[in-house]
N, C-alpha and C positions, 0 to 999 in steps of 0.2 A: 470409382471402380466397383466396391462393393454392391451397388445397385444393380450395373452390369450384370454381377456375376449372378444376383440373385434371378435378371431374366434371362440368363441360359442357362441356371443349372439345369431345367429336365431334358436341356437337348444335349449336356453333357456326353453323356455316355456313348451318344449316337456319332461321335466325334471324334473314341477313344483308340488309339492304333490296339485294336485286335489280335495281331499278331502275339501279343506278349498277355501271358494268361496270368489271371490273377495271382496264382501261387507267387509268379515271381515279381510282383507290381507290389507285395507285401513284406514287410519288415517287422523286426524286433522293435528296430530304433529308426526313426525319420526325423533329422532336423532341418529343419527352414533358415537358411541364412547360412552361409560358407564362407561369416567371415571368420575371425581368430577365436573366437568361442565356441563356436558350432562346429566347428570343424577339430577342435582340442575336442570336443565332447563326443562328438563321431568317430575318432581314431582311437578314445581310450575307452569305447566300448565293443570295438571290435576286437580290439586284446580280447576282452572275454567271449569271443565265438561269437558275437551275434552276427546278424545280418543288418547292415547297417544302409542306411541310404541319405544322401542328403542334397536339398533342392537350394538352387540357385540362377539366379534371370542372370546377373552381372558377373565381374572379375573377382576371382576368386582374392579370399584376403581382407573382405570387405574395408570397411573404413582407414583403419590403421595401414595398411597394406599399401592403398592404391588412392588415399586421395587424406591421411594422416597422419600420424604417427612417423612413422618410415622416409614419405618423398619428404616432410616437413625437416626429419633431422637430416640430409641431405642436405636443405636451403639454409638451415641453421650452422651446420658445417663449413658451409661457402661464407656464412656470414663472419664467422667465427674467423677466416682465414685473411678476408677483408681488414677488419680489425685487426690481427697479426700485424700486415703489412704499415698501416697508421701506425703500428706501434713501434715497426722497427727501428726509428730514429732515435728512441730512446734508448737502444742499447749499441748505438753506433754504427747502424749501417745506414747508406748511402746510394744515393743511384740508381734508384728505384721508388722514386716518388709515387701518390696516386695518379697525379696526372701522366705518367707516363707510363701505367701499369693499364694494359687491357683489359676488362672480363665481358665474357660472351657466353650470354645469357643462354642462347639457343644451344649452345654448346653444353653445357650445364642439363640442362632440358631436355635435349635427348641420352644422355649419358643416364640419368634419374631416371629416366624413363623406360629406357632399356634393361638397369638395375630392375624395377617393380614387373617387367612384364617375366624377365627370369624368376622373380619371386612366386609368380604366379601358376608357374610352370610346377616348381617345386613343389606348391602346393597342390596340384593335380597330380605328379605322381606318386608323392607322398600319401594319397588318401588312397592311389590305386594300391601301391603297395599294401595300404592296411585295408587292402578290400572291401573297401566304402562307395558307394555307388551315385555320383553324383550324377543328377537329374534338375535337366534346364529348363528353366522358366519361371514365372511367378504362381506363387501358394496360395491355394484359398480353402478355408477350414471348412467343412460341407459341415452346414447347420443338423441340429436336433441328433446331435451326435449319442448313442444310446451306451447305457452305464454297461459295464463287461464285457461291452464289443470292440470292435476292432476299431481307431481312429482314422475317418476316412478324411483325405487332402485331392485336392485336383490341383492340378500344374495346367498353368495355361501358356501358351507361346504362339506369341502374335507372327505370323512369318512373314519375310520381304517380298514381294515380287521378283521374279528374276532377272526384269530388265533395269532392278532398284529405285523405279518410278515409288512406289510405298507397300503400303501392308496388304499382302494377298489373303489372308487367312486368317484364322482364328484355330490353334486343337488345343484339346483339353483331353486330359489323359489324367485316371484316377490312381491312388494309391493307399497301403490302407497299412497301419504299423498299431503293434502296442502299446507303444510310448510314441508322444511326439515332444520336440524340442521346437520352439521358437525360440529364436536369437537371428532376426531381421536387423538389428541395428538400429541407428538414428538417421537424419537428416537435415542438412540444414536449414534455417526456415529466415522468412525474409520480413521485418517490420513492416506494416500498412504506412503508406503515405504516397503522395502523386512521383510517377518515376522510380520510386526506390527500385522496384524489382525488375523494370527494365533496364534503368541503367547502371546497375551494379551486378557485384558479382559476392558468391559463396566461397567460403573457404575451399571450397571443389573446384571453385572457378579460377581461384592461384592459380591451381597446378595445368590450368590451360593454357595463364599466358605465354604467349610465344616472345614476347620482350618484356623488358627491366619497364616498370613505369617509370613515366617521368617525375611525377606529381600522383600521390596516392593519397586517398583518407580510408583510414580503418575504422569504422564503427563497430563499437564492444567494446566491453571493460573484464571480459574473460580471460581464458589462458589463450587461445587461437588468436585474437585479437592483439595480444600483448605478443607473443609469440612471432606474429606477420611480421606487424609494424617493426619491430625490431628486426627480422632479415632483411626486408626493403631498406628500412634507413643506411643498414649498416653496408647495403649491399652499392648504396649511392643514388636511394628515391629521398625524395621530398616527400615526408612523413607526415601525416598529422593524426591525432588517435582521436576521437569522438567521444566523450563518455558522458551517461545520461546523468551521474551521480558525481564528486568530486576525483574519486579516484579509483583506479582500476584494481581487479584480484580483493573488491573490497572482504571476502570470505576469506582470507587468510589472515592469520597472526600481523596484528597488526607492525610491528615492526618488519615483515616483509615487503608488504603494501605500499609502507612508508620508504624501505629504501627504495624499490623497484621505482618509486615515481619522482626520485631522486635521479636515480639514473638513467630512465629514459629522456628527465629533460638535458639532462647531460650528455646524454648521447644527440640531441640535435631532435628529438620527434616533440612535434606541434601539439600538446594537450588543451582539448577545449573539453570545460571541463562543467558541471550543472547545466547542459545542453538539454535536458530531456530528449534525449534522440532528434533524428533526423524527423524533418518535417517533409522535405519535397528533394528532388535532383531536377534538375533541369539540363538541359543539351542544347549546346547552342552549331546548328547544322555548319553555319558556315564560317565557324571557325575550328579548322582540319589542324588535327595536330598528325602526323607521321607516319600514321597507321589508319588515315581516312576516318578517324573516327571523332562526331565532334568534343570538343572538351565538357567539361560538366561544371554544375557551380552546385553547390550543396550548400541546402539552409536548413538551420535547425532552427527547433521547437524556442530557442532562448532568443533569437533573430540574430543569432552569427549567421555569418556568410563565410562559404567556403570559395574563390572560385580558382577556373583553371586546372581542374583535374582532369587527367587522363584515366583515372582508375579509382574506384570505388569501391571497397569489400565491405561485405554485411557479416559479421560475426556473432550477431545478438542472441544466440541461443540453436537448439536444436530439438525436434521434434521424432519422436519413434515411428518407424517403418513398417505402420500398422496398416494401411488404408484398401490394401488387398485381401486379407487376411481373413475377415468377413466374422471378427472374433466376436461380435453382439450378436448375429446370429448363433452363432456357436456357443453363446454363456460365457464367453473367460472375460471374470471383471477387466475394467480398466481403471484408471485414476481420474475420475472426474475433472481435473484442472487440465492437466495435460497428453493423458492418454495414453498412459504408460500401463504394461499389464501389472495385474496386481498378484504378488508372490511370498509364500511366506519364506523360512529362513531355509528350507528344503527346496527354492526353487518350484514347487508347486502352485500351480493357479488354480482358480478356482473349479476348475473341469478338472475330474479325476483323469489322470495318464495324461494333461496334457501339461508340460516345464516350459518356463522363460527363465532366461536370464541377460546379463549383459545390460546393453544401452537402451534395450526397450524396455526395462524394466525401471532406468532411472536411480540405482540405486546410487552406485557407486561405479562411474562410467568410464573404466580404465581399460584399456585392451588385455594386459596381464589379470587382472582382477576376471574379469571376461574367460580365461582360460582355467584361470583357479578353478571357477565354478562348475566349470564345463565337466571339466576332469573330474571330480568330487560327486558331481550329480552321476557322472557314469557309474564312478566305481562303486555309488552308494546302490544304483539300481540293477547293477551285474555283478558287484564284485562279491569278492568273499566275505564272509561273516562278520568278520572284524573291520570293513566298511559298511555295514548297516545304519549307525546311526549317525556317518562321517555329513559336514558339511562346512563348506567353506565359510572364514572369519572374515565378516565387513567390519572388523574393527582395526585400529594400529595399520592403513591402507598405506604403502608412503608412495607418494606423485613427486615430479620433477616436471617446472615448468620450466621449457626453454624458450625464456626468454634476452636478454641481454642486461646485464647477470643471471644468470640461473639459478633458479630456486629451487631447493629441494626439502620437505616439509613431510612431517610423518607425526601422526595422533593430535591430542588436542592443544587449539591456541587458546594463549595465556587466559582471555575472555573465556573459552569455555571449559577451561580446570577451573577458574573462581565459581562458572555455575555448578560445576559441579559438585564439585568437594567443600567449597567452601572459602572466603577468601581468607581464613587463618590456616586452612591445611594447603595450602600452594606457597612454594617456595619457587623463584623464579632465575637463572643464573643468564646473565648476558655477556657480549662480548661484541664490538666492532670496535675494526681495525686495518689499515692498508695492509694486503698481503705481500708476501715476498717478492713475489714480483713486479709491482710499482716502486717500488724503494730504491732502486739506481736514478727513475726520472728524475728531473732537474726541474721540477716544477712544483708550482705552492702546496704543502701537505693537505691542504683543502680541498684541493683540484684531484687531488689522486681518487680513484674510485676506491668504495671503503667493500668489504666482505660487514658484514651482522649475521650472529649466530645467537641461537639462546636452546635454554634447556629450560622445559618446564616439569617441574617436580611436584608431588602430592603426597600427605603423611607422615608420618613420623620415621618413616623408613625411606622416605625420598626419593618412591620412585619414579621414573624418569616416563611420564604421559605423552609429551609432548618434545617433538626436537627440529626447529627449523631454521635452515641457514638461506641465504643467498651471497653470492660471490662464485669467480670461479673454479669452476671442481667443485662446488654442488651437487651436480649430478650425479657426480662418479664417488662421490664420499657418502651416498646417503644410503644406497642398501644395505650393508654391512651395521649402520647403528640401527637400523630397520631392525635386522634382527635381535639385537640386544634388548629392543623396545618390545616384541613379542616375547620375548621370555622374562620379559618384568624386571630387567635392569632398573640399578637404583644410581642414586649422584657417586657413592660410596663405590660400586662397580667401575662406573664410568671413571673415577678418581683412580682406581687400581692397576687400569692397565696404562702400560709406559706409552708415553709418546710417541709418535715417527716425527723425529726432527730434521728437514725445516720442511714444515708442512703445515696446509691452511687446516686439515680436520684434526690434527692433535690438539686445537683448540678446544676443542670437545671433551678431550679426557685431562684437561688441566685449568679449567672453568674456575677464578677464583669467587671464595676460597676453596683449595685444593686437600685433601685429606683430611679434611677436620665435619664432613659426616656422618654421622652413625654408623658404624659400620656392621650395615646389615646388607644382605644379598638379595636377588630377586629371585620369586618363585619361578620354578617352571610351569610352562603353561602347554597344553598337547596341541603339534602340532596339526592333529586334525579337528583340533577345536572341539572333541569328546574329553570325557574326564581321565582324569590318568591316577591310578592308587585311589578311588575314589575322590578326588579334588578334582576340579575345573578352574576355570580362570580365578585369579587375585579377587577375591569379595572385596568389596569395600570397607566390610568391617576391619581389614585389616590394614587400613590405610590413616 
């Protein structure tokens, strides 16, 4: 498309609806991308009186909203309820077996569905309210953009014909702001090999299906992939997970990694494992499974054979939502390997006035994380004084993968406090154990699913780097020591406060041995990530 744009920019103009005079075609603030970053960053800079505009082709929300985040905990929820039910036998009910329990799928799918399109809604009045000007279509950075002036963007919008036979048109309409924000997002992107990208589908392409598969394989060893697989199985697909390496989430603490692949083969999902990825899909026309479509055999790179699938997700990664944007014309580095803009800790690219943040940056690819910034760049570029030198901390990030168990994980794994500190200033505290609520089953203590917790410490004062649990309530247990861990909680801290008994996260504040160290406190650290009394973050020397 960049090519494109390059042979029509000089008829651009000749193109441009007229009616609307430059004055009002121009902004303070213009961000590109209306999903959950760009759109936090356009609301909390219109607080400060600007005039704010922000360009969008698709559904407001972007990733997280409308094909992440959101319909995902939704399928994760249903999955969650599934499991309920398998479980009720253990505490004495009856009479409601799986086999005689329905779910309908379709039913499920539009109820989610109808959920994200009110979301969407909110988010369009919510911007009108903060008098933000949203403007449809795709961005493109008009090259040799000149230092002091104003940063000029065209919107292009390909339009339908009106008998919906295809595209009648082409306009393009210019715009021009002091600042501009990129925050396009990612996308997902599909391995090379014969068939893959015909016959499968993107994590985008879940939230299409119209029915439960019968027969699934998930390729990936990420969160998305771990994530599927686990609502399909538990949902009642025939699973199986693809990994090109031994095991999945291999970037997390290893004791997480380890249980999770513990328990997904307990949960019933198929791991083929040192596959080198898929090699080929193949479709075999005439034989129709239920939906007209033929089944598929999947072979990988080690010479497993998959066959008899009905469904195929590719989860192997994801790529930034650059390729309109025309930003090599326009100078804003990018990352030579994958194509991410290049930013310092200001959100700054290489083009004076022009910011990224979020997933096209690659930094740290969370939706909240995504909002921090957003907010933070605003307030530093309109707000008052004492936001000047304000900027969001990519460090102590904490994520929660939902997978089956859930994981939830915050600062560094045990591996990387020995790089860092040293492996005599790490001290390490663990814990796995069946929680409270497997302990009525009637079955071998082996069998019961276990929770693993750990706390990782550094220095002589103990403080607490690194904290990651999986089991359930994970998810829901892990912001609250989030915060402990930004203000430099120590082992001694954590030992302080009292228990909530009987609960799976009091494990955390009674980690043996319990009260016996040092009892020293953690500093405070500024919430805006500027220095506070003239100190800044915990030196190392003091560790």
């Amino acid at each position: 498309f960049g090519q494109q744009h390059q042979m029509m920019s000089t008829e651009a103009h000749q193109m441009e609806d007229l009616s609307t005079s430059k004055q009002e075609r121009h902004f303070d603030y213009l961000v590109i991308g209306a999903g959950s970053g760009g759109i936090a960053s356009a609301r909390r800079a219109a607080t400060y009186g600007k005039k704010v505009g922000i360009i969008e082709s698709g559904r407001l929300g972007g990733t997280c909203v409308n094909v992440g985040c959101v319909p995902k905990k939704v399928m994760w929820n249903a999955a969650g309820i599934a499991e309920t039910l398998h479980d009720m036998k253990h505490y004495g009910f009856s009479g409601g077996e799986l086999d005689g329990i329905s779910f309908d799928w379709g039913f499920l799918k539009e109820s989610r569905d109808a959920y994200i399109r009110r979301l969407n809604d909110i988010y369009k009045r919510n911007m009108a309210n903060s008098n933000v000007t949203l403007i449809s279509g795709r961005a493109s950075i008009v090259a040799d953009q000149e230092e002091g002036l104003a940063k000029l963007v065209q919107v292009i919008n390909d339009e339908e014909s009106s008998d919906g036979s295809g595209k009648e048109g082409r306009t393009v309409a210019s715009y021009s702001a002091d600042r501009v924000l990129i925050a396009v997002g990612g996308y997902p992107m599909f391995p090379p090999g014969e068939g893959i990208m015909d016959h499968s589908i993107s994590s985008d392409g879940f939230f299409e299906l119209d029915d439960l598969p019968t027969k699934a394989v998930i390729v990936g060893a990420g969160y998305i992939a771990v994530e599927l697989a686990g609502v399909l199985q538990a949902l009642g697909t025939d699973t199986s997970l693809v990994l090109r390496k031994e095991k999945a989430m291999r970037y997390l603490d290893d004791m997480l990694s380890d249980t999770l692949d513990e328990e997904m083969s307990r949960h019933g999902i198929a791991i083929y494992r040192n596959t080198q990825g898929v090699k080929s899909i193949t479709i075999d026309d005439n034989d129709n499974n239920e939906n007209g479509d033929g089944l598929k055999t999947v072979h990988l790179n080690n010479g497993e054979v998959i066959n008899d699938v009905d469904t195929v997700l590719v989860a192997t990664g994801r790529a930034p939502a650059v390729e309109s944007l025309n930003l090599a014309n326009a100078g804003i580095a990018q990352k030579d390997d994958s194509g991410h803009i290049v930013v310092n800790e200001h959100s700054e690219t290489s083009v004076d006035g022009f910011y990224a943040l979020g997933d096209v940056c690659g930094t740290v690819e969370l939706t909240p994380m995504a909002i921090a910034a957003g907010r933070r760049l605003a307030d530093r570029l309109f707000g008052e004084e004492r936001f000047q030198n304000v900027k969001v901390s990519y460090d102590n990030v904490p994520t929660v993968i939902f997978s089956h168990p859930p994981i939830g994980t915050v600062g560094l794994t045990e591996n990387q406090a020995i790089d860092t500190y040293g492996q005599e200033n790490v001290k390490v505290f663990r814990a796995k154990f069946t929680s409270l609520y497997y302990g009525p089953w009637l079955i071998d203590a082996d069998d019961k699913p276990k929770t693993a917790m750990k706390l990782v410490c550094a220095g002589e004062d103990e403080r607490v780097v690194g904290l990651h649990v999986i089991g359930n309530g994970a998810d829901e247990m892990l912001q609250g020591f989030s915060v402990a861990l930004k203000m430099g909680a120590t082992k001694a801290d954590f030992d302080s406060c009292i228990a909530i008994h009987p609960s799976t996260s009091e494990e955390f504040v009674t980690m043996f041995p319990w009260g016996l160290s040092k009892q020293r406190t953690g500093a405070k650290i500024s919430p805006l990530n500027t220095e506070v009394d003239g100190n800044s973050a915990i030196p190392k020397s003091r560790l």
